[in-house]
N, C-alpha and C positions, 0 to 999 in steps of 0.2 A: 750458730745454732743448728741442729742438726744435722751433725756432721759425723758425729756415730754411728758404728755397726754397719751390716753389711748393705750393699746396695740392691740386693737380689737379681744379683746377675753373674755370670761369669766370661771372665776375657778369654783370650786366645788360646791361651795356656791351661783354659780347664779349671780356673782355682777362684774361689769365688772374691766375686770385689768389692771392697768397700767403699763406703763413702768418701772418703780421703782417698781412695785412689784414682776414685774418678776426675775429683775436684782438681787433685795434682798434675794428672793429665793432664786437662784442658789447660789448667793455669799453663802448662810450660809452653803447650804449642798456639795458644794466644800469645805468649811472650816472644816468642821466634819468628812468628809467621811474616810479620810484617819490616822487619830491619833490613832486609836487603842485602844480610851475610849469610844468608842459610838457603841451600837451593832443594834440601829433600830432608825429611826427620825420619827415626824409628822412634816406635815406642815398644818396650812390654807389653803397655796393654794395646793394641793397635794390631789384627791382623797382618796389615799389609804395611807398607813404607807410606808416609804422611807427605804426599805433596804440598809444596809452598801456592798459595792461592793467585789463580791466575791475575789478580788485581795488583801482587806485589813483586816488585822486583827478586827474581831468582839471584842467591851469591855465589860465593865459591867452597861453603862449606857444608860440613854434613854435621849434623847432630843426633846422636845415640842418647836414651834415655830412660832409666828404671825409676819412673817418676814418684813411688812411695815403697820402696825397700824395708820390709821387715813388716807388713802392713796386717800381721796377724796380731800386732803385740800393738796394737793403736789404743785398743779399747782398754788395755790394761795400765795403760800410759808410761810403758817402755821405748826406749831410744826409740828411733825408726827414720829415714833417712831418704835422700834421692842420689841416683849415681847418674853421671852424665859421660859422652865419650863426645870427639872433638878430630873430625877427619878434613880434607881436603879432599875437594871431589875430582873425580878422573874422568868423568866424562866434561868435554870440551864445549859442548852447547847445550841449551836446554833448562827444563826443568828439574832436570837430576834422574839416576835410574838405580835400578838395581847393583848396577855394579859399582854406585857409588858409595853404599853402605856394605858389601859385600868385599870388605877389606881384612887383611890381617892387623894385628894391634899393633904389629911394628908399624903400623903406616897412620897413629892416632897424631895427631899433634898438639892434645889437653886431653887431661880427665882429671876427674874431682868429685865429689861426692859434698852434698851437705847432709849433717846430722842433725838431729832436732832431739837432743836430750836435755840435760839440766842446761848444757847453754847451747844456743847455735852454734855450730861450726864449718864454716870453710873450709874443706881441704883438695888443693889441688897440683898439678902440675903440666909446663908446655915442654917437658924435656930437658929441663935446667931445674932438677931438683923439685922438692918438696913441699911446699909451704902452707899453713894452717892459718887462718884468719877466725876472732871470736867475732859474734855481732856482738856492740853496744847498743843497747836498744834504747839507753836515753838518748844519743844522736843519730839510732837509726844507719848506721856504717857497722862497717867488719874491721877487724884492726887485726894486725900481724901479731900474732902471739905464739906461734911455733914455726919461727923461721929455720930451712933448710935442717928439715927432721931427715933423721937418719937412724933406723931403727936397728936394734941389738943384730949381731949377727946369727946367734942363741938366744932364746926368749924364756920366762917366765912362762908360760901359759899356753895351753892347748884348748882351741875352739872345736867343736865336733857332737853332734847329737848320737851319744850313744845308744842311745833306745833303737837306734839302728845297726847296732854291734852283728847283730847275728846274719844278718844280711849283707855284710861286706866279705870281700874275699879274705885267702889268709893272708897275703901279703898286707891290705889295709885293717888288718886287724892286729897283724903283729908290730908294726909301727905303731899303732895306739900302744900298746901294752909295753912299748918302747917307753913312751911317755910318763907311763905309769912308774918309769924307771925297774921296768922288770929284764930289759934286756942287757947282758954287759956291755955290748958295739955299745949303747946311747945309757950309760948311768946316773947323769942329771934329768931325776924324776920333773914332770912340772906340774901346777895348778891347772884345775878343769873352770874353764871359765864358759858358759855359754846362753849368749845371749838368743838365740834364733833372730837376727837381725844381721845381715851382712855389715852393711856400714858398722854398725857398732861393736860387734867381732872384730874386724879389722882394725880398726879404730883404737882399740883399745892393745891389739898386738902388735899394731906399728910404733904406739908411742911407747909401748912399757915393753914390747919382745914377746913374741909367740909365733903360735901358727893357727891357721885356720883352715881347715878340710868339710868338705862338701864330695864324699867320694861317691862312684857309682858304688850299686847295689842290686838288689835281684830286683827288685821294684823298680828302679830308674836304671836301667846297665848303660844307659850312655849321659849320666850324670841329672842333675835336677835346674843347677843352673843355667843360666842363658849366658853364650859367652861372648854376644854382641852389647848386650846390656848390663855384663854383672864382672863374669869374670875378667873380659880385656882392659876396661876400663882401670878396676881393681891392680891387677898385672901391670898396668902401665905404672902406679903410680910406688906399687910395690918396688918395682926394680929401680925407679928412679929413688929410694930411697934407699939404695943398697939391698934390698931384699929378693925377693924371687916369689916364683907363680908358675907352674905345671898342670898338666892334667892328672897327676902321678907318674908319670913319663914323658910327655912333650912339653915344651914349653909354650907357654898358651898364649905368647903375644908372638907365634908362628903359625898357628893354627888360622886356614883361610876357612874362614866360614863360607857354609854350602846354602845356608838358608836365614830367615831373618829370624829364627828362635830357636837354632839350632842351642842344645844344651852340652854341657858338658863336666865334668869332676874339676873340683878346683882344689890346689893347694895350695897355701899361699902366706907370704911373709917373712921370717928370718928367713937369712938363707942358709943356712947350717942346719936346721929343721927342719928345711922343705926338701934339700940335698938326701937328708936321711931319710925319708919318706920313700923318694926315687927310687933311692939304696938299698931299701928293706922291702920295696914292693918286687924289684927286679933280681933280687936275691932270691925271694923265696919264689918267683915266678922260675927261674933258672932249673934250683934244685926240684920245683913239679915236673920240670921237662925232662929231668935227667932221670928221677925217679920211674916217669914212663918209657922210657925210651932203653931202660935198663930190664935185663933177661929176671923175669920171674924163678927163682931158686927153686921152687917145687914142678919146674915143667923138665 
């Protein structure tokens, strides 16, 4: 019971929280605090890194956490999700530090996300592939029900909030318009699907093929996502299913984070979609430079 609507406050991030977001917090660092595998937590919502409590055994590992993903669409009773990331810590004693959550995503060893749509689902990976678990809520367990998913290499469907079209550069604007099947280079038009929920974005273009973009803009120029909580996690589990994940030009399970909410542009999913994205932003990035760089005819 009252579990709706906002909670009249805002996190770290500036955005305001809900009810369920706060609840999911707690829930998760009540579930970790105390096991004796985990020696420091992040969260989304959480300024600073979540120490393990002096009364509990510190472990050997870190956990990253976007504890209610998509949590604008709660009240409407759309998908909405938590994404989880899975490190091993580099500091040798202690309670865990900075430097132990301040890793690149090559150095994850799990991520996985649970959705909470028409049915639960587990999806996760340790580096050996893919794998989907449903709950059965009459015994209360997750059962394997998308074992070693491997998503299209070309996808059906493009994720992206266009009502931010005029705010993108031209390079991520011409790569949509790509999609639209307006460009020759990319002639298979595809379907606009968009959830504003990561997890369920995803989700839906790993099992059936697409892409999903969250690019900068004038309003965010160094992207919207968190790419200790949204995007690496994401990228881990993308590539381990044959797919890919960029900022639009680096690849995002290289990128060393500098800070605990450092943001960033995601693209991410097939890999032939996300290639072309790359392809179309660095192309027309190319031909801007050449254009300037080239003598004015009327001087």
């Amino acid at each position: 019971m009252d579990i709706l609507g906002s909670a009249q406050n805002r996190n770290v991030q500036g955005e305001e929280q809900q009810k369920l977001d706060v609840l999911a917090n707690e829930t998760i660092k009540e579930s970790l605090k105390f096991t004796g595998r985990v020696c420091v937590m992040g969260s989304e919502e959480d300024e600073e890194m979540i120490p393990i409590p002096a009364q509990y055994r510190p472990g050997k590992y870190v956990v990253l956490f976007d504890p209610l993903d998509g949590s604008s669409n709660i009240d409407v009773n759309a998908a909405v999700g938590t994404i989880f990331s899975v490190y091993r810590r580099v500091s040798d004693h202690g309670r865990g530090s900075l430097a132990d959550i301040l890793q690149p995503g090559v150095q994850q060893v799990a991520a996985g996300y649970v959705m909470y749509g028409s049915s639960t689902m587990l999806v996760y990976t340790t580096g050996q592939g893919v794998h989907g678990f449903t709950l059965d809520p009459t015994i209360g367990e997750f059962l394997l029900s998308h074992p070693n998913i491997v998503t299209p290499a070309v996808g059906k469907y493009y994720s992206v909030n266009e009502s931010n079209f005029a705010r993108w550069d031209k390079g991520v604007q011409t790569a949509v318009r790509g999609f639209h099947g307006d460009l020759p280079e990319y002639i298979q038009g595809k379907n606009s699907r968009y959830i504003g929920s990561l997890v369920a974005d995803f989700h839906r273009d790993l099992i059936a093929g697409g892409i999903f973009m969250y690019p900068a803009d004038k309003k965010n120029p160094n992207g919207k996502l968190r790419l200790l909580y949204e995007c690496a996690p994401m990228a881990f589990i993308a590539e381990q299913a044959g797919g890919a994940a960029t900022d639009g030009e680096q690849r995002i399970l290289e990128r060393v984070p500098a800070s605990l909410h450092e943001r960033s542009p995601l693209v991410i999913g097939s890999r032939d979609d996300v290639r072309f994205v790359a392809d179309t932003i660095a192309r027309v990035r190319d031909s801007a430079l050449q254009a300037v760089g080239r003598p004015d005819r009327r001087s």
